[in-house]
Biopython code that builds the backbone (N, CA, C, O; Angstrom):
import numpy as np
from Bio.PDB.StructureBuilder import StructureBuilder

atoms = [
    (1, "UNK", "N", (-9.546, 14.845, 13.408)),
    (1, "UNK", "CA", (-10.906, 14.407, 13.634)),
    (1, "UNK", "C", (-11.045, 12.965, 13.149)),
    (1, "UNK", "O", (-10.336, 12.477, 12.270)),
    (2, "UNK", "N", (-11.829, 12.454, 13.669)),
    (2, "UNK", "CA", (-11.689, 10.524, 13.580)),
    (2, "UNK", "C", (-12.629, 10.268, 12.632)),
    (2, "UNK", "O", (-13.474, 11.151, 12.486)),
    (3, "UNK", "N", (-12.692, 9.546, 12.124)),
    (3, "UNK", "CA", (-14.137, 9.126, 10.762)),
    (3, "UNK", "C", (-14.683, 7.812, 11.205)),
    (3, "UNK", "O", (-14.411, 6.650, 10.904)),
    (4, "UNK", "N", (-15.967, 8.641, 12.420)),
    (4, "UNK", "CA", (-16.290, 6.741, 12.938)),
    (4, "UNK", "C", (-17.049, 6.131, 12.368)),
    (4, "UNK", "O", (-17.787, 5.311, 12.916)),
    (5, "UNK", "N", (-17.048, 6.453, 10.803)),
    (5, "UNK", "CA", (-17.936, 5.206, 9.904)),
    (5, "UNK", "C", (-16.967, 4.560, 9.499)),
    (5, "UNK", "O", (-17.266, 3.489, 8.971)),
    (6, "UNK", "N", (-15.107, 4.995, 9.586)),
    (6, "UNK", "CA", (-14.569, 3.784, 9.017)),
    (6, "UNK", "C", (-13.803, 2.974, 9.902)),
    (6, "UNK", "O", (-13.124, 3.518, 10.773)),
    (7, "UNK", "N", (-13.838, 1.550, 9.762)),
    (7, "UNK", "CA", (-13.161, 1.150, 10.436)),
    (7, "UNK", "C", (-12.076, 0.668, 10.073)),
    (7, "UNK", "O", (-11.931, 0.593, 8.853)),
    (8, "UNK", "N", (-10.940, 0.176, 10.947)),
    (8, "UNK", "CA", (-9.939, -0.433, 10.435)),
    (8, "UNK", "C", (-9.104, -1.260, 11.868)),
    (8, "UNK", "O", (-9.043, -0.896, 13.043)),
    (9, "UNK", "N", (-8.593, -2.356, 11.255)),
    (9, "UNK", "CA", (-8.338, -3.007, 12.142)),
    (9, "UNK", "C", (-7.051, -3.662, 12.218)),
    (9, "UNK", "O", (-6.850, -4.840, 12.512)),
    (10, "UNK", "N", (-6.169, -2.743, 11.911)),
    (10, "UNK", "CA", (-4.559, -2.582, 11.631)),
    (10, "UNK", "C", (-4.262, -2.076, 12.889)),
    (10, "UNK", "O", (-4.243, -0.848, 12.961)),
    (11, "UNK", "N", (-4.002, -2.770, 14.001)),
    (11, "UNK", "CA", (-3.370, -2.104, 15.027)),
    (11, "UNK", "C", (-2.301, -1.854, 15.497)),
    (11, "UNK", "O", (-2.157, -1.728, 16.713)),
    (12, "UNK", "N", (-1.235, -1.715, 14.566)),
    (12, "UNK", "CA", (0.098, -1.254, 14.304)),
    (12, "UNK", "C", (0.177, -0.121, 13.413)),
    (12, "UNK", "O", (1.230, 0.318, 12.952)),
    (13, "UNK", "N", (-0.997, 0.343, 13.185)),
    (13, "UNK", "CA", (-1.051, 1.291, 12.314)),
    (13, "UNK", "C", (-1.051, 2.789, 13.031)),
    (13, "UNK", "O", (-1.990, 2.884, 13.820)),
    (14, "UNK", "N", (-0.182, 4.048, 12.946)),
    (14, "UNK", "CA", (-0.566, 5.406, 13.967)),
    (14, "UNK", "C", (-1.939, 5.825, 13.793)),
    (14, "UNK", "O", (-2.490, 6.531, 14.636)),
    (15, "UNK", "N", (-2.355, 5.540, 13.042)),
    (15, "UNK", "CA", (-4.229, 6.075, 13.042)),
    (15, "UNK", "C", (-5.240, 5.666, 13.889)),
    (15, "UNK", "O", (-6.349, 6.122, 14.170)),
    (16, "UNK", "N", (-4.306, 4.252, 14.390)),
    (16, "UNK", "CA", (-5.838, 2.952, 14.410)),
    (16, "UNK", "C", (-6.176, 3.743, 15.764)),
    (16, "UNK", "O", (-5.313, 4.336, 16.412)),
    (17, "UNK", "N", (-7.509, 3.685, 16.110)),
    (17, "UNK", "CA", (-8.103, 4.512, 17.564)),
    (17, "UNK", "C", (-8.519, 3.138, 18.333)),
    (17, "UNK", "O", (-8.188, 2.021, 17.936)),
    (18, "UNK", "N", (-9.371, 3.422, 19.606)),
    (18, "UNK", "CA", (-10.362, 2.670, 19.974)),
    (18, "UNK", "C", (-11.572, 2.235, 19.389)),
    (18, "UNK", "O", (-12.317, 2.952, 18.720)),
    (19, "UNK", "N", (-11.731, 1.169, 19.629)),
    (19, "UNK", "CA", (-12.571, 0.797, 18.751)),
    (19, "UNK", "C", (-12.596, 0.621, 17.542)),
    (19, "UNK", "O", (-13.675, 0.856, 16.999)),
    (20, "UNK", "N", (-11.336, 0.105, 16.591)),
    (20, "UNK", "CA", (-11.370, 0.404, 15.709)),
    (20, "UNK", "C", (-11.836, 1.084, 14.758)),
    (20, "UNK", "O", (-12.207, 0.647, 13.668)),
    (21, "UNK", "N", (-11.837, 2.124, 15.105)),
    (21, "UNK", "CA", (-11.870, 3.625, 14.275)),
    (21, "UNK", "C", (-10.746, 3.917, 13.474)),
    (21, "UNK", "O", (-9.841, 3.263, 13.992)),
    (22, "UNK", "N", (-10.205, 4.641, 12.329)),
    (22, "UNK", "CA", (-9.377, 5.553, 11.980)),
    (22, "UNK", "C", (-9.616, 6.727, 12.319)),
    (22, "UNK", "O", (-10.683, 7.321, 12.161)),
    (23, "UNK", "N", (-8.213, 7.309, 13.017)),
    (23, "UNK", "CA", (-8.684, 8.612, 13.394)),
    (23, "UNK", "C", (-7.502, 9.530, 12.586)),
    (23, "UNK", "O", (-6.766, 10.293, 13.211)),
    (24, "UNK", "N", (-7.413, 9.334, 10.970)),
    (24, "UNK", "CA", (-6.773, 9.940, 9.877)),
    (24, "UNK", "C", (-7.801, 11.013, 9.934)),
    (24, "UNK", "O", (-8.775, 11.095, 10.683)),
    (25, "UNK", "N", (-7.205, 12.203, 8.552)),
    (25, "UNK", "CA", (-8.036, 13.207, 8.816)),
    (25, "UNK", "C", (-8.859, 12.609, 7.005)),
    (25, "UNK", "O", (-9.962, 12.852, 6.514)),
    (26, "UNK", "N", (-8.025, 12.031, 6.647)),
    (26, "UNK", "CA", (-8.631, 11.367, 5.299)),
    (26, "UNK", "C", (-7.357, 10.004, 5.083)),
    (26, "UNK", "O", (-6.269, 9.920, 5.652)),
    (27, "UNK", "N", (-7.903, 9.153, 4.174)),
    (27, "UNK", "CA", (-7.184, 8.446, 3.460)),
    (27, "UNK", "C", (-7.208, 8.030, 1.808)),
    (27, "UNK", "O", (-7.977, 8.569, 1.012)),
    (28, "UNK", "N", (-6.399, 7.160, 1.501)),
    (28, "UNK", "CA", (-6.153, 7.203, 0.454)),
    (28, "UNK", "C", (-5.638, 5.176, -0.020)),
    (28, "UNK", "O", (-4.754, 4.381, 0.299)),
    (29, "UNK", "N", (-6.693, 5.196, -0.791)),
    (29, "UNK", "CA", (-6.332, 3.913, -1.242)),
    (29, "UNK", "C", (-6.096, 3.260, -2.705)),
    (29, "UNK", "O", (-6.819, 3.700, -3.598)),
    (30, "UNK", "N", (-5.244, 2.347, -3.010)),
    (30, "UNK", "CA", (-5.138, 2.212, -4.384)),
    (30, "UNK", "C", (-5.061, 1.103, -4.683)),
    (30, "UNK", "O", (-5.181, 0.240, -3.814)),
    (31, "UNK", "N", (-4.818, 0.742, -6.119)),
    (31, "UNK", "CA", (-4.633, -0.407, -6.873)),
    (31, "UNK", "C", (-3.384, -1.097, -6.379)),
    (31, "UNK", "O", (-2.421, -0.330, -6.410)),
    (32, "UNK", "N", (-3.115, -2.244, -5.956)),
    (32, "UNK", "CA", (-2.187, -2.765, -6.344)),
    (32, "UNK", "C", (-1.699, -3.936, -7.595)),
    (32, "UNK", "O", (-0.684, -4.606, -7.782)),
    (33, "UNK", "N", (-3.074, -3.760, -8.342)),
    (33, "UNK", "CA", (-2.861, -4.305, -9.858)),
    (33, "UNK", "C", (-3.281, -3.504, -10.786)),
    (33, "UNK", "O", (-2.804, -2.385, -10.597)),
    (34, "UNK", "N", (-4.176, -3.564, -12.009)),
    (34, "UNK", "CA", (-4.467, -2.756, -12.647)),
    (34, "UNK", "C", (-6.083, -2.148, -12.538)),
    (34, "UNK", "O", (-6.482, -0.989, -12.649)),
    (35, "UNK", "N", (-6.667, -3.139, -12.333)),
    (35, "UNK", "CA", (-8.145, -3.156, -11.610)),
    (35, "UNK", "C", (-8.047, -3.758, -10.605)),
    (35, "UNK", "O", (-7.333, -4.760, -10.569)),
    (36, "UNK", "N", (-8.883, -3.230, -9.271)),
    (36, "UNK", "CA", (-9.171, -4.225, -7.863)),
    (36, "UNK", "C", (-10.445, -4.888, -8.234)),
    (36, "UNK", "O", (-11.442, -4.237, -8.543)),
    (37, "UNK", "N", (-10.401, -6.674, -8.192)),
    (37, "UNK", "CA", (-11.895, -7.139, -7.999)),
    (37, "UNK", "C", (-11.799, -7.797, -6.456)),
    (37, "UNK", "O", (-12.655, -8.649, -6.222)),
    (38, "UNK", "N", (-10.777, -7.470, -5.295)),
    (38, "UNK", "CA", (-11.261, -7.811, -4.094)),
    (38, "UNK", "C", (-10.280, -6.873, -3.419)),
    (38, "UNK", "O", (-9.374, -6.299, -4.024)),
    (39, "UNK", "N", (-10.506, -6.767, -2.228)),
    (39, "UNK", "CA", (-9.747, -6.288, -1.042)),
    (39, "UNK", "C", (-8.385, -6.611, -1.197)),
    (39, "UNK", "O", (-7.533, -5.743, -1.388)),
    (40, "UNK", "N", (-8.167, -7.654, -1.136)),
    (40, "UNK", "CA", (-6.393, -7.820, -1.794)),
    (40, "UNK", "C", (-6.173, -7.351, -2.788)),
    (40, "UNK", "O", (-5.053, -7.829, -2.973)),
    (41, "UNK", "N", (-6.383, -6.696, -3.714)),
    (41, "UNK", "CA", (-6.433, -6.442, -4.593)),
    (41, "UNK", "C", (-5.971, -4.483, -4.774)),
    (41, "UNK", "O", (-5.715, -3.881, -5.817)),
    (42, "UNK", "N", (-6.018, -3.857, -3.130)),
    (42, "UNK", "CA", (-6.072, -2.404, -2.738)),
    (42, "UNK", "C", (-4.801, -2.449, -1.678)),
    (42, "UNK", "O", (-4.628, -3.382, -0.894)),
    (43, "UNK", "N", (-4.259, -1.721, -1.742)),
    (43, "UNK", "CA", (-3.419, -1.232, -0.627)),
    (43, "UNK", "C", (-4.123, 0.266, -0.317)),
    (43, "UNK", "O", (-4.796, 0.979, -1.061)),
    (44, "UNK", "N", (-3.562, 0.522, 1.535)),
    (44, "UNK", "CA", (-3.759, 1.535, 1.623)),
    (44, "UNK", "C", (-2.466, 2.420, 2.311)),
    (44, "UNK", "O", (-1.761, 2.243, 3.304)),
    (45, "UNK", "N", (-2.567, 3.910, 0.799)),
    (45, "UNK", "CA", (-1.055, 4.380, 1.448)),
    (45, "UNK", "C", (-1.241, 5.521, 3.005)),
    (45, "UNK", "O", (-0.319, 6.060, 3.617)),
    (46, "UNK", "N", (-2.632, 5.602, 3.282)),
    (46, "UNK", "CA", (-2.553, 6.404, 4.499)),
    (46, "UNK", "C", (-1.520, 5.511, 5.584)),
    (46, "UNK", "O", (-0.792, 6.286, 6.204)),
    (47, "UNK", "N", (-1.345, 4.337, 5.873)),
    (47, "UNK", "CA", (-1.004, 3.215, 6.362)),
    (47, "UNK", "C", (0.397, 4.306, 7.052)),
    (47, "UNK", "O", (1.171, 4.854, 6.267)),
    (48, "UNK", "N", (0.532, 4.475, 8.523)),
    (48, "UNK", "CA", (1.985, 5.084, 8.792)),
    (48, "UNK", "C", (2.267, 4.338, 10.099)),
    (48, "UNK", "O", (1.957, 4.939, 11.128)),
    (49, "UNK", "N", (2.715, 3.327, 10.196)),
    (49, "UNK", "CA", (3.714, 2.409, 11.579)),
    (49, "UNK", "C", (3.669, 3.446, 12.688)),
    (49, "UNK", "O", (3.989, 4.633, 12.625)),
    (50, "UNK", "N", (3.147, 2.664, 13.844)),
    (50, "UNK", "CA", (2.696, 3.398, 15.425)),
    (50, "UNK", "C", (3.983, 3.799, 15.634)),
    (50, "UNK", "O", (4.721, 3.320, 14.772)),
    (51, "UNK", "N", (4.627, 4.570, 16.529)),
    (51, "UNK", "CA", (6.060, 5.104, 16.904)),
    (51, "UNK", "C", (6.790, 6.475, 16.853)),
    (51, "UNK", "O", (7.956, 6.568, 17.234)),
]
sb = StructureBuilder()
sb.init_structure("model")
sb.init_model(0)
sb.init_chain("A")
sb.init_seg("    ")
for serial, (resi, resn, name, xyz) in enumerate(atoms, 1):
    if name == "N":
        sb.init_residue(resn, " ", resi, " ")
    sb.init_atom(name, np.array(xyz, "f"), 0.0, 1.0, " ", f" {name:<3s}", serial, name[0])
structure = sb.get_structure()
């Protein structure tokens, strides 16, 4: 089922839909330092390469 409040705009990503939608059934995001104070600051491991 797609979550069309989120978007994402990784289109190499197997999730990414039309319209930039994710159509994961959830995701999961984290720190890539010790605290995030911006967007660079998060990776996301739902992230799985189209193919």
């Amino acid at each position: 089922m797609a979550m069309p409040n989120l978007k994402c705009t990784v289109d190499t990503c197997h999730y990414w839909g039309t319209g930039n939608h994710c159509a994961a059934d959830g995701i999961e995001v984290n720190n890539q330092s010790n605290k995030a104070h911006t967007s660079d600051d998060t990776i996301c491991q739902t992230f799985k390469p189209q193919g």
